[in-house]
PQR file with spaces between the fields and no chain letter, atoms N, CA, C, O and H, PARSE charges and radii, in Angstrom:
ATOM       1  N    UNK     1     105.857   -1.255    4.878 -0.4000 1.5000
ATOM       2  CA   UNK     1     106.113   -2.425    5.676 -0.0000 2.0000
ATOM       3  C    UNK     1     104.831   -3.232    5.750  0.5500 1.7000
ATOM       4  O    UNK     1     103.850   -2.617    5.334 -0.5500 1.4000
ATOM       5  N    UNK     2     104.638   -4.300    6.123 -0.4000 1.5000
ATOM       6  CA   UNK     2     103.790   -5.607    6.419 -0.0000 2.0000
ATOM       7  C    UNK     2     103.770   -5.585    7.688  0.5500 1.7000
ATOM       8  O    UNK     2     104.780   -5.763    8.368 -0.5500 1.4000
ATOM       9  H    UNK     2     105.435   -4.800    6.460  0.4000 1.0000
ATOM      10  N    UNK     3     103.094   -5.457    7.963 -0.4000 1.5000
ATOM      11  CA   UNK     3     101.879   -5.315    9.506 -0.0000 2.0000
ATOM      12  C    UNK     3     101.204   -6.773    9.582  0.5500 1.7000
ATOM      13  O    UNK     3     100.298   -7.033    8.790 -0.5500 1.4000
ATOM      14  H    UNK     3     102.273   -5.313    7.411  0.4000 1.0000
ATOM      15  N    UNK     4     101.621   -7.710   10.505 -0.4000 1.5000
ATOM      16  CA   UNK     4     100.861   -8.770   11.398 -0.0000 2.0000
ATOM      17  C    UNK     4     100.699   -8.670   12.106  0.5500 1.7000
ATOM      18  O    UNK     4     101.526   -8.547   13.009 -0.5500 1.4000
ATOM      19  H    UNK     4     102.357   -7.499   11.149  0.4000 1.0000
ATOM      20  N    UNK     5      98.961   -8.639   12.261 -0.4000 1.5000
ATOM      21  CA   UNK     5      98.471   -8.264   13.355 -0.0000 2.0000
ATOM      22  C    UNK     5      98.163   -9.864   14.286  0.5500 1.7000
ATOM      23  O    UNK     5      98.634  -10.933   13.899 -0.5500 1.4000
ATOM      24  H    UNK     5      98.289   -8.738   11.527  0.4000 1.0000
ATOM      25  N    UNK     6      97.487   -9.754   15.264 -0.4000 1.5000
ATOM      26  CA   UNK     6      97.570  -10.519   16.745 -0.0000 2.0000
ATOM      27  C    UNK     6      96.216  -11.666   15.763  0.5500 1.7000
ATOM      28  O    UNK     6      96.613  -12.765   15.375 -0.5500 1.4000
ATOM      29  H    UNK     6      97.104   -8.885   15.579  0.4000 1.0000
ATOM      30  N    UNK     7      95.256  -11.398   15.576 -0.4000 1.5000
ATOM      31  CA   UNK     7      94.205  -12.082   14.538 -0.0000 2.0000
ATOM      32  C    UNK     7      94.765  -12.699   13.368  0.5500 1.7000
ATOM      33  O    UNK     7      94.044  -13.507   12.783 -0.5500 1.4000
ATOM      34  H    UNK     7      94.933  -10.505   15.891  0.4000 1.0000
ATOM      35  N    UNK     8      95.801  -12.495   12.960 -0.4000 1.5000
ATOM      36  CA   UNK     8      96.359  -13.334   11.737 -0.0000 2.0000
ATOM      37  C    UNK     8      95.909  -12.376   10.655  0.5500 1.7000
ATOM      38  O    UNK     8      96.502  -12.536    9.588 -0.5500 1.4000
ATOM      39  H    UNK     8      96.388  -11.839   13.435  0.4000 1.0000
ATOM      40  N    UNK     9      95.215  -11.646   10.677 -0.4000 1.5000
ATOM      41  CA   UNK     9      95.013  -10.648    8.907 -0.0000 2.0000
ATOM      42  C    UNK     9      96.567  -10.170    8.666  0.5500 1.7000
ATOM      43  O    UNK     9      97.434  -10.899    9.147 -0.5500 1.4000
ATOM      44  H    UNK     9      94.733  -11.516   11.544  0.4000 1.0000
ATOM      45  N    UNK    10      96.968   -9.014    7.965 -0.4000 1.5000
ATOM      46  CA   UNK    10      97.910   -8.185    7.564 -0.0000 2.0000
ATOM      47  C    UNK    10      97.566   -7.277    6.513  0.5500 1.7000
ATOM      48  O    UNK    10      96.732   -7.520    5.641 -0.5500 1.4000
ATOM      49  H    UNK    10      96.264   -8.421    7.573  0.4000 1.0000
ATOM      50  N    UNK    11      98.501   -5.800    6.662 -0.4000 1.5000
ATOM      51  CA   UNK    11      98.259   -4.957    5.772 -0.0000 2.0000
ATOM      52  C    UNK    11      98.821   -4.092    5.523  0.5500 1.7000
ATOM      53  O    UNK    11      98.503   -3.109    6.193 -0.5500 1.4000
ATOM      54  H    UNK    11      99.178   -5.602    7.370  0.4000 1.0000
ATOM      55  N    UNK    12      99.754   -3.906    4.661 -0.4000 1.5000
ATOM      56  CA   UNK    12     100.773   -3.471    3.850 -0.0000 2.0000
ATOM      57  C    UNK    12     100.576   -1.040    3.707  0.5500 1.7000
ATOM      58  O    UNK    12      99.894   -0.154    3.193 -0.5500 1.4000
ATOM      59  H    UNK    12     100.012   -4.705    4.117  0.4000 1.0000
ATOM      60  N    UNK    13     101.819   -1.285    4.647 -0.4000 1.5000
ATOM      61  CA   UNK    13     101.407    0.167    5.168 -0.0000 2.0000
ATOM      62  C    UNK    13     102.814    1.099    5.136  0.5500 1.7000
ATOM      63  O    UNK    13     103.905    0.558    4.960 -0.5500 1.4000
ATOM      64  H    UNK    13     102.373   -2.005    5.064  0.4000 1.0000
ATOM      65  N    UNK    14     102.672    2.599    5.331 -0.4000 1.5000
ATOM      66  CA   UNK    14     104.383    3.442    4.417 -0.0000 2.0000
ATOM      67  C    UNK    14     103.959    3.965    6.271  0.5500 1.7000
ATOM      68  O    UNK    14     102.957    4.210    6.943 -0.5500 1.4000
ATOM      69  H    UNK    14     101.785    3.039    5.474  0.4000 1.0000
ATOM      70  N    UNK    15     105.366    3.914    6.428 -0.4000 1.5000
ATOM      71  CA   UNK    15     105.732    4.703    7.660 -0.0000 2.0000
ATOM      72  C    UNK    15     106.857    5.481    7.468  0.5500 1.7000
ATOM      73  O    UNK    15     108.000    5.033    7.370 -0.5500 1.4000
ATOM      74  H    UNK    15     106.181    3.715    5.883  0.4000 1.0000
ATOM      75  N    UNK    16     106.444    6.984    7.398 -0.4000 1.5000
ATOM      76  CA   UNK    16     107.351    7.929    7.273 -0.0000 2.0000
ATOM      77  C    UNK    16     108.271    8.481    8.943  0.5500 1.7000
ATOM      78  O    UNK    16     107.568    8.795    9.903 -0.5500 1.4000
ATOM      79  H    UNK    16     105.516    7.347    7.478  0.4000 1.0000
ATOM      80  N    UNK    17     109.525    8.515    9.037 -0.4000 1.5000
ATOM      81  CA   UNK    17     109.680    9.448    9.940 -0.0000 2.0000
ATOM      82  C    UNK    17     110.779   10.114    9.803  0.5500 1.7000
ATOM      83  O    UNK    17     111.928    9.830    9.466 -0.5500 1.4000
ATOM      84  H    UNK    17     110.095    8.259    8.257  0.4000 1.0000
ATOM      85  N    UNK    18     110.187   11.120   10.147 -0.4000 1.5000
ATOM      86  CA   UNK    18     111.023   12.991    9.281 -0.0000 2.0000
ATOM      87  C    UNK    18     112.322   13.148    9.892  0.5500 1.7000
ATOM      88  O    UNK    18     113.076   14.046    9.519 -0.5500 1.4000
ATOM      89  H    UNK    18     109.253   11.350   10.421  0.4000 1.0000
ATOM      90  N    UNK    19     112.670   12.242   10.911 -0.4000 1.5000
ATOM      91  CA   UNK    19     113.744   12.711   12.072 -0.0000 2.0000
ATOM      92  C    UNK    19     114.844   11.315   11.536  0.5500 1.7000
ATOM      93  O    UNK    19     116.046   11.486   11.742 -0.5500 1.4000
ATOM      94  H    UNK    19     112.057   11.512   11.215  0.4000 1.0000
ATOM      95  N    UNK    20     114.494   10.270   11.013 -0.4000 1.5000
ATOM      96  CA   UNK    20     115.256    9.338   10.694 -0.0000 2.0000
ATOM      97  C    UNK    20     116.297    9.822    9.600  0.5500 1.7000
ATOM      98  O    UNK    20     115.636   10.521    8.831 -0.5500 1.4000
ATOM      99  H    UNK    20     113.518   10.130   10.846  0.4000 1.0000
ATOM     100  N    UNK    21     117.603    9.782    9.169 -0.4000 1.5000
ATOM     101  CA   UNK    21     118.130   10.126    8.303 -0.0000 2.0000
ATOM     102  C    UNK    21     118.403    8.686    7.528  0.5500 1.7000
ATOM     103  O    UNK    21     119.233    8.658    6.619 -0.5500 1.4000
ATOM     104  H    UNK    21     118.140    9.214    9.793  0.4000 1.0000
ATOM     105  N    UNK    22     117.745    7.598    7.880 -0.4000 1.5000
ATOM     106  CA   UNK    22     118.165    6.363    7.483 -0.0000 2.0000
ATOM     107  C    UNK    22     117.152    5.714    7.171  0.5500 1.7000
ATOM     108  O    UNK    22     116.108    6.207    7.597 -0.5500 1.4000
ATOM     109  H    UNK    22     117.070    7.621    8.618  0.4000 1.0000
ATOM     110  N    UNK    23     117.021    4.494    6.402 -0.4000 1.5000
ATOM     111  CA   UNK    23     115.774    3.160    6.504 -0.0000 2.0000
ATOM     112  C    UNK    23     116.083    2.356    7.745  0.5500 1.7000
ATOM     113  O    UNK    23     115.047    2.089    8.354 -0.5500 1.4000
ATOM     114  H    UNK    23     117.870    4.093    6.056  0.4000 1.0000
ATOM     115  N    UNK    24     117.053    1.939    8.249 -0.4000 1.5000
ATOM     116  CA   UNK    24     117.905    1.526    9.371 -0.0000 2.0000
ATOM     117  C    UNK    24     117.263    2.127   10.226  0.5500 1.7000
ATOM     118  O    UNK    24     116.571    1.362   10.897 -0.5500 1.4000
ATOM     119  H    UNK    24     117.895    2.156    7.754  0.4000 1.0000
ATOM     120  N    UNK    25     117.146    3.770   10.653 -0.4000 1.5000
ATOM     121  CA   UNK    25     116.902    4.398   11.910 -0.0000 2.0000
ATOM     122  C    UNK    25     115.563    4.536   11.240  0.5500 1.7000
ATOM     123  O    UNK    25     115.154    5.419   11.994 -0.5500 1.4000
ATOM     124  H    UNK    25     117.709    4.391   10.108  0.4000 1.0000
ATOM     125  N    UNK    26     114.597    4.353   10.436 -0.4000 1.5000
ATOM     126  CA   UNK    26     112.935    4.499   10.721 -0.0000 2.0000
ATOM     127  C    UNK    26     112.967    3.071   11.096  0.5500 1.7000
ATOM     128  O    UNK    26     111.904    2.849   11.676 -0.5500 1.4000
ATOM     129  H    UNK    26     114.929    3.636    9.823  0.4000 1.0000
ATOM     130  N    UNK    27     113.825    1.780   11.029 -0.4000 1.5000
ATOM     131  CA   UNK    27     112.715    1.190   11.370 -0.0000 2.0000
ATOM     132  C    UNK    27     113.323    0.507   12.766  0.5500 1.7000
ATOM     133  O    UNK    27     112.744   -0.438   13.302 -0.5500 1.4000
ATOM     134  H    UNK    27     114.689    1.960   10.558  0.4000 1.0000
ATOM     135  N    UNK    28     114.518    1.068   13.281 -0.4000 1.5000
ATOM     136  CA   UNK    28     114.447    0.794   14.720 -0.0000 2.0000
ATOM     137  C    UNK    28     113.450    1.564   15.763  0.5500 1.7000
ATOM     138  O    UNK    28     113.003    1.154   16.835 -0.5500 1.4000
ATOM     139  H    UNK    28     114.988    1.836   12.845  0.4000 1.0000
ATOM     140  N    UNK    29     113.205    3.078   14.960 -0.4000 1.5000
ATOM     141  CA   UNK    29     112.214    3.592   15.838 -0.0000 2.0000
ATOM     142  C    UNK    29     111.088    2.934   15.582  0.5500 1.7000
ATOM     143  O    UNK    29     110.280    3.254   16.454 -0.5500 1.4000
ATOM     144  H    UNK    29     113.568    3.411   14.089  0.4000 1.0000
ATOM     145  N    UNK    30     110.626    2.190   14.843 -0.4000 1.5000
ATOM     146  CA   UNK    30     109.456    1.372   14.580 -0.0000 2.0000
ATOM     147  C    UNK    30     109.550    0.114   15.604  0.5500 1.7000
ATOM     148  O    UNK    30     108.564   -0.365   16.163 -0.5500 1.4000
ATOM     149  H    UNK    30     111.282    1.930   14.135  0.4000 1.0000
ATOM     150  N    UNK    31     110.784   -0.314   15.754 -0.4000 1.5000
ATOM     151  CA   UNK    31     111.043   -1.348   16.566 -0.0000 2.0000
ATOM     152  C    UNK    31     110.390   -0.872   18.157  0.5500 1.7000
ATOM     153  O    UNK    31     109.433   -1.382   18.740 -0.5500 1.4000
ATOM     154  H    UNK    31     111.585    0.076   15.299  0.4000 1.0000
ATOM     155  N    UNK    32     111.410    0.463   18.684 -0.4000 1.5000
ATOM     156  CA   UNK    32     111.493    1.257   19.397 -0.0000 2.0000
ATOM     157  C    UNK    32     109.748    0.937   20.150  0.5500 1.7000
ATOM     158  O    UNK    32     109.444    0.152   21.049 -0.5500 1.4000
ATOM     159  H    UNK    32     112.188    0.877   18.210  0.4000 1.0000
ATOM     160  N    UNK    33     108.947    1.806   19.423 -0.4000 1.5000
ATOM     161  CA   UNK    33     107.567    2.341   19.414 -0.0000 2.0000
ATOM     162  C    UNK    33     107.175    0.949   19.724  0.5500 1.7000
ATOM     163  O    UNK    33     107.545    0.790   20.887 -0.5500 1.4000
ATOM     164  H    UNK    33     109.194    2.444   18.693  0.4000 1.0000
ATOM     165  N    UNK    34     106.834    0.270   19.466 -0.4000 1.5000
ATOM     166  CA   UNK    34     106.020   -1.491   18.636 -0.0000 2.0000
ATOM     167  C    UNK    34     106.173   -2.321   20.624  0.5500 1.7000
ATOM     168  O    UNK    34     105.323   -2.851   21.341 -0.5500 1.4000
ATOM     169  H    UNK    34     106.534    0.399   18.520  0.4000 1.0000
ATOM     170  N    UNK    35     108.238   -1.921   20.911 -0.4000 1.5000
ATOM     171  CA   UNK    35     107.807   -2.748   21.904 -0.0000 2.0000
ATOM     172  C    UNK    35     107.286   -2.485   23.330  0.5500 1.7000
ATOM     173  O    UNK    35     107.198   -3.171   24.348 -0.5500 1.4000
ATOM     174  H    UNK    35     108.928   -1.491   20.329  0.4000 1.0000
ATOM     175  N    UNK    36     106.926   -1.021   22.943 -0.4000 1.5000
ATOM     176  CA   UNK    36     106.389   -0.560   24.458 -0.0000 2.0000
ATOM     177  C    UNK    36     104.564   -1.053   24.193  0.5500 1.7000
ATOM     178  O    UNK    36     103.700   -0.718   23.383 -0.5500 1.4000
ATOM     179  H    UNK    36     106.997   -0.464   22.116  0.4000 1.0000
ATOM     180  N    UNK    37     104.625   -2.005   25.369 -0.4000 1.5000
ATOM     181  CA   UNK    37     102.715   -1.662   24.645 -0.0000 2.0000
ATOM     182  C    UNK    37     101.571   -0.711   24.785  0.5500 1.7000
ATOM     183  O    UNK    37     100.352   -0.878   24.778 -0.5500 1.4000
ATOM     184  H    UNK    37     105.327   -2.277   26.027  0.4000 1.0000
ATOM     185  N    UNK    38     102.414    0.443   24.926 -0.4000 1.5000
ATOM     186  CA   UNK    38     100.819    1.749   24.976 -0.0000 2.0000
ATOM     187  C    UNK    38     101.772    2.528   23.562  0.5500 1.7000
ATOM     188  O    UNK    38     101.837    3.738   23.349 -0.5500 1.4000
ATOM     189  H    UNK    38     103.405    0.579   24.932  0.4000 1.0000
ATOM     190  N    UNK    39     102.404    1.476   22.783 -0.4000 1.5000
ATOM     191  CA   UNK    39     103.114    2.240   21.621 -0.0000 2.0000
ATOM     192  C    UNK    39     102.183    2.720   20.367  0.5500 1.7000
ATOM     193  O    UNK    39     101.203    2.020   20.111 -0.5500 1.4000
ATOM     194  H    UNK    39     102.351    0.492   22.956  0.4000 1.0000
ATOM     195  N    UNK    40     102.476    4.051   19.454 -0.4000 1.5000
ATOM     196  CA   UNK    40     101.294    4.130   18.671 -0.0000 2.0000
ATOM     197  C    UNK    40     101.869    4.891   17.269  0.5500 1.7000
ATOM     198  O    UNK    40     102.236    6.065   17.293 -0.5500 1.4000
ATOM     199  H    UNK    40     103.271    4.620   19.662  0.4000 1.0000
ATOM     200  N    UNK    41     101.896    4.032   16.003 -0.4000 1.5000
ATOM     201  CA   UNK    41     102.410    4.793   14.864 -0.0000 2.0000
ATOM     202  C    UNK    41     101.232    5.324   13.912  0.5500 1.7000
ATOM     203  O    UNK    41     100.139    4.786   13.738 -0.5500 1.4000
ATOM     204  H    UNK    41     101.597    3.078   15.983  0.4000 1.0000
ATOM     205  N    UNK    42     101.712    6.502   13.343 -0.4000 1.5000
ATOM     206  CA   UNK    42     100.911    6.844   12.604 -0.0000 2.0000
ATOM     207  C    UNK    42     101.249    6.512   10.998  0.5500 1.7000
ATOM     208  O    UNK    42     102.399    6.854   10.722 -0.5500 1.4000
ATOM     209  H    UNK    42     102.600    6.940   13.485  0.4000 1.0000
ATOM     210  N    UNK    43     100.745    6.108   10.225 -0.4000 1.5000
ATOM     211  CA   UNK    43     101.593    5.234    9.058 -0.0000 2.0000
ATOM     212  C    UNK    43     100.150    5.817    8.365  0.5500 1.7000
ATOM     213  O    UNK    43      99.208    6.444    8.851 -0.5500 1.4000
ATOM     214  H    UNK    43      99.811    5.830   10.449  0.4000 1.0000
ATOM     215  N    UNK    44     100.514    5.159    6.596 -0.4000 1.5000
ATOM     216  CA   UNK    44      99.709    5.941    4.948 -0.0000 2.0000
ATOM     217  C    UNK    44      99.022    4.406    4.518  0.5500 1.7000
ATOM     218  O    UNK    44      99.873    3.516    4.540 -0.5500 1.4000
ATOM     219  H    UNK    44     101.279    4.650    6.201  0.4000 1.0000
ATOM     220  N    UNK    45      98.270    4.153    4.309 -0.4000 1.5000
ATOM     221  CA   UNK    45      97.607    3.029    3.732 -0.0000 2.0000
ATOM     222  C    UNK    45      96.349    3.683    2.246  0.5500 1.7000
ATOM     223  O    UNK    45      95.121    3.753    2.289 -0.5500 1.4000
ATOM     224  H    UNK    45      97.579    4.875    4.291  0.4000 1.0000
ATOM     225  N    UNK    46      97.096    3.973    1.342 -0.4000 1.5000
ATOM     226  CA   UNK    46      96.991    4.429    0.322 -0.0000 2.0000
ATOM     227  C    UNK    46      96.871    6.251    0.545  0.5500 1.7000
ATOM     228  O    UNK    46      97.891    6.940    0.507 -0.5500 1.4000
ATOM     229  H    UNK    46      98.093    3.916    1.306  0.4000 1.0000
ATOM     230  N    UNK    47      95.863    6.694    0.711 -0.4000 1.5000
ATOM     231  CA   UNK    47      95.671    7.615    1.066 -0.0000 2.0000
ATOM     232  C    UNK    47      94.814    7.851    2.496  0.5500 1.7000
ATOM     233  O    UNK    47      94.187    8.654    3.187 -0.5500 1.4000
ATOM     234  H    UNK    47      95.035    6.135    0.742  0.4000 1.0000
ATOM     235  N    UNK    48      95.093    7.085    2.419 -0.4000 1.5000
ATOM     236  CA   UNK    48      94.304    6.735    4.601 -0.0000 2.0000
ATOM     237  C    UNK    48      95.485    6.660    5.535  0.5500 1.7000
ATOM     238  O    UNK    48      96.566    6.076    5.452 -0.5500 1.4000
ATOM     239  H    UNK    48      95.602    6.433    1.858  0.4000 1.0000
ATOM     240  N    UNK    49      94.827    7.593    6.636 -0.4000 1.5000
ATOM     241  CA   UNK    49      95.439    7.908    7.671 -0.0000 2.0000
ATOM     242  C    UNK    49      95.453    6.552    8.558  0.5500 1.7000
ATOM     243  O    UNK    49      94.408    6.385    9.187 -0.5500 1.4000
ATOM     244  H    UNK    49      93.949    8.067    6.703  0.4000 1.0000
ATOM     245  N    UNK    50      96.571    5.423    8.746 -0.4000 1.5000
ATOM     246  CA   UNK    50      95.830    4.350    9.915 -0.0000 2.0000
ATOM     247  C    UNK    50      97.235    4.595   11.047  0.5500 1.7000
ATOM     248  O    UNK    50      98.425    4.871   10.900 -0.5500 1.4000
ATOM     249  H    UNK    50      97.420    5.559    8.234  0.4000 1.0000
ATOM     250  N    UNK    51      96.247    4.295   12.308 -0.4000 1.5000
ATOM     251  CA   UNK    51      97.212    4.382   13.062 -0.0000 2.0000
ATOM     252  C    UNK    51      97.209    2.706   14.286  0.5500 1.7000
ATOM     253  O    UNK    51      96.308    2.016   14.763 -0.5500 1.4000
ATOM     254  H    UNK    51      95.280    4.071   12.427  0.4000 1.0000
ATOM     255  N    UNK    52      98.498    2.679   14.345 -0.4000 1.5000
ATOM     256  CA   UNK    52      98.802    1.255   14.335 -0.0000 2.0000
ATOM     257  C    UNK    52      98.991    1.160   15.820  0.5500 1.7000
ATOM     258  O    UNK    52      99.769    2.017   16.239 -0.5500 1.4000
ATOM     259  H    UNK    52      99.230    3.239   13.958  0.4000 1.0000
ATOM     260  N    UNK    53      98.476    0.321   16.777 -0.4000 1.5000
ATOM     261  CA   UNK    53      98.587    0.363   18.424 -0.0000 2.0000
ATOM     262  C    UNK    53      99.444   -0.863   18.723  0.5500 1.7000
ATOM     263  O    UNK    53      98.958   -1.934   18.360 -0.5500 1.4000
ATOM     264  H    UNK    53      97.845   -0.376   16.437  0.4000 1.0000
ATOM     265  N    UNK    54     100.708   -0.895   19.359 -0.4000 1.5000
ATOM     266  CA   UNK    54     101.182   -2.248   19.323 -0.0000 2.0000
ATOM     267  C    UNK    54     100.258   -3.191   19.920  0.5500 1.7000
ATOM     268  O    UNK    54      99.731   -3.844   19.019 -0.5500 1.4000
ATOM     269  H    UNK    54     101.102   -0.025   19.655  0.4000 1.0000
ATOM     270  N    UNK    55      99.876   -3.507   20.981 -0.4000 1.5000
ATOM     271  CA   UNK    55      99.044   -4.201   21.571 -0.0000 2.0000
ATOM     272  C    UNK    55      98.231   -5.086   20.404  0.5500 1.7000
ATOM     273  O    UNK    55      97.386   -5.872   20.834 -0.5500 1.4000
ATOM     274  H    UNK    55     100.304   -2.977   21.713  0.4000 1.0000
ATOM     275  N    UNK    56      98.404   -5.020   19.144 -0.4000 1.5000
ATOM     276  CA   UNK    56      97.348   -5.205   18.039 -0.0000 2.0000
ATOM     277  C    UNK    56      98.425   -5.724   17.231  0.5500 1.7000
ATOM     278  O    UNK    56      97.955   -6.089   16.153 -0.5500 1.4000
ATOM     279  H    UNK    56      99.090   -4.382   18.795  0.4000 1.0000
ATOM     280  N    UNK    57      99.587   -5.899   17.291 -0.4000 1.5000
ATOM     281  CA   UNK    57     100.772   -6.119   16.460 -0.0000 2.0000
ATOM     282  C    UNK    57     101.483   -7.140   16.850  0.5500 1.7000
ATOM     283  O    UNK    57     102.044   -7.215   17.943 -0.5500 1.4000
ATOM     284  H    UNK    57      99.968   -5.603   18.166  0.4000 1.0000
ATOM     285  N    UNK    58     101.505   -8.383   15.565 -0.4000 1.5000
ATOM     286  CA   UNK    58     102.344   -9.299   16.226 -0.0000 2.0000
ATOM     287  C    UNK    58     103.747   -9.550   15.523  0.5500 1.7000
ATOM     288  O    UNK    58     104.578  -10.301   16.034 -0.5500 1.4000
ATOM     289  H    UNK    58     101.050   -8.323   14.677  0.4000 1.0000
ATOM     290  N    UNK    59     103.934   -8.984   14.510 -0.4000 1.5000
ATOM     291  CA   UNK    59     104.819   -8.822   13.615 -0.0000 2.0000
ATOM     292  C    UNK    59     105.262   -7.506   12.872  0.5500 1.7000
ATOM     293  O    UNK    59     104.738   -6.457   13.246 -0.5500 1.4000
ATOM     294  H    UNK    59     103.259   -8.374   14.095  0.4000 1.0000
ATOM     295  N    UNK    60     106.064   -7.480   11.982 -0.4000 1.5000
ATOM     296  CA   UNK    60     106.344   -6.351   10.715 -0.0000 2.0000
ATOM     297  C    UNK    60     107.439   -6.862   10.293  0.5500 1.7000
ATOM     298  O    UNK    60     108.455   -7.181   10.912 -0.5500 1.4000
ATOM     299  H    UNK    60     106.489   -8.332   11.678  0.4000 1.0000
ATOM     300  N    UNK    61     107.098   -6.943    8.867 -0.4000 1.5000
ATOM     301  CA   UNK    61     108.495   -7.072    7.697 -0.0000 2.0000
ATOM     302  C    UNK    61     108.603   -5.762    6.990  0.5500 1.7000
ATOM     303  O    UNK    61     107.753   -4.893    6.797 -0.5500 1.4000
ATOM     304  H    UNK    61     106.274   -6.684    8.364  0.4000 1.0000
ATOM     305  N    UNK    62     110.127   -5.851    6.582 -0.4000 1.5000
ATOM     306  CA   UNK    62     110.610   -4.588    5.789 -0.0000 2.0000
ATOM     307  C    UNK    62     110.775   -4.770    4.738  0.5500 1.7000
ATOM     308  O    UNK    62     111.927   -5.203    4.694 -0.5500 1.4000
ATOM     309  H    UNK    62     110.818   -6.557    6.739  0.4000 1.0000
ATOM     310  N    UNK    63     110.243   -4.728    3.395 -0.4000 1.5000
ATOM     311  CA   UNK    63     111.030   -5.885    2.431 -0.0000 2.0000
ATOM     312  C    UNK    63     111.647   -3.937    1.682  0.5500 1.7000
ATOM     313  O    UNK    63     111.348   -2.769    1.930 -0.5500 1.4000
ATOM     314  H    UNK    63     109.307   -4.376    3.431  0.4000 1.0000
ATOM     315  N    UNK    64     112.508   -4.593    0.822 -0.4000 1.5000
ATOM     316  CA   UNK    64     113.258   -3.617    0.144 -0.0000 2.0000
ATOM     317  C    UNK    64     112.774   -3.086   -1.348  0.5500 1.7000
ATOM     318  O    UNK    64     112.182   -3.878   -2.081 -0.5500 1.4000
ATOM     319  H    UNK    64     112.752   -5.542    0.620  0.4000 1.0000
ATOM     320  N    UNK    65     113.052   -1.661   -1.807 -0.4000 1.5000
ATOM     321  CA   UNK    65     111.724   -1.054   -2.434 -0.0000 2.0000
ATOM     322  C    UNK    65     112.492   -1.982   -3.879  0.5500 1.7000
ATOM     323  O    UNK    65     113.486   -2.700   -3.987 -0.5500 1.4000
ATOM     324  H    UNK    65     113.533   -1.018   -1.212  0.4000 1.0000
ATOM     325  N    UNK    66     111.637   -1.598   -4.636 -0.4000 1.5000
ATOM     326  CA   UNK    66     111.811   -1.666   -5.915 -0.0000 2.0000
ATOM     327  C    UNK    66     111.527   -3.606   -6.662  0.5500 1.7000
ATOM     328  O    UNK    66     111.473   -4.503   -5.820 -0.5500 1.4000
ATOM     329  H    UNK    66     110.830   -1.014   -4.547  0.4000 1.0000
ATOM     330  N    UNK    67     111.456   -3.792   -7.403 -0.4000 1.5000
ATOM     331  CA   UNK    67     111.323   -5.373   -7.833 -0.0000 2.0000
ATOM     332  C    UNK    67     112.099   -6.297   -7.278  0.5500 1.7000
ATOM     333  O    UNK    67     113.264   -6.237   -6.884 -0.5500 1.4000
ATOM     334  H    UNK    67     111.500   -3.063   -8.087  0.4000 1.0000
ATOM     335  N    UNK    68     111.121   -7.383   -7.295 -0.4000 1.5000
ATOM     336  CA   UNK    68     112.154   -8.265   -6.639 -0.0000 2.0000
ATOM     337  C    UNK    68     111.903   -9.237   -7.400  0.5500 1.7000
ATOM     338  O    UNK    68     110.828   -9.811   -7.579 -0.5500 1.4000
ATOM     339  H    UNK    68     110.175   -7.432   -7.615  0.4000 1.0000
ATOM     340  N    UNK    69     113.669   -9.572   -8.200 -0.4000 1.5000
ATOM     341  CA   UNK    69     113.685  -11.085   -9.042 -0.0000 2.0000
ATOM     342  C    UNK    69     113.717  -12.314   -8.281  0.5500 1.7000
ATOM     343  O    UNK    69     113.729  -13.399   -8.862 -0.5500 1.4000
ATOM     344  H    UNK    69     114.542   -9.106   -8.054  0.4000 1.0000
């Protein structure tokens, strides 16, 4: 997903969660998490651990895997 943060940067990050059986249900719990503000994900930014604080978040897009024509 695409992470906009509150500063205007962004940065393109994999949020796994083991309990979702869906893309649908990871990213309402992403929703979920994002709108409490002491919310806190732990997400992969290549091989880096980053962890994302909503308070710091002003956005997220989902775009869908694979090429896009």
């Amino acid at each position: 997903m695409r992470v906009r943060f509150v500063g205007g940067e962004h940065s393109d990050v994999v949020y796994t969660d083991p309990d979702a059986d869906s893309i649908d249900a990871a990213v309402d719990h992403v929703i979920a998490v994002l709108s409490d503000g002491e919310g806190v994900l732990r997400c992969q930014h290549g091989d880096r651990l980053i962890v994302l604080f909503a308070r710091g978040i002003a956005a997220f897009e989902v775009a869908p895997r694979g090429a896009i024509l």
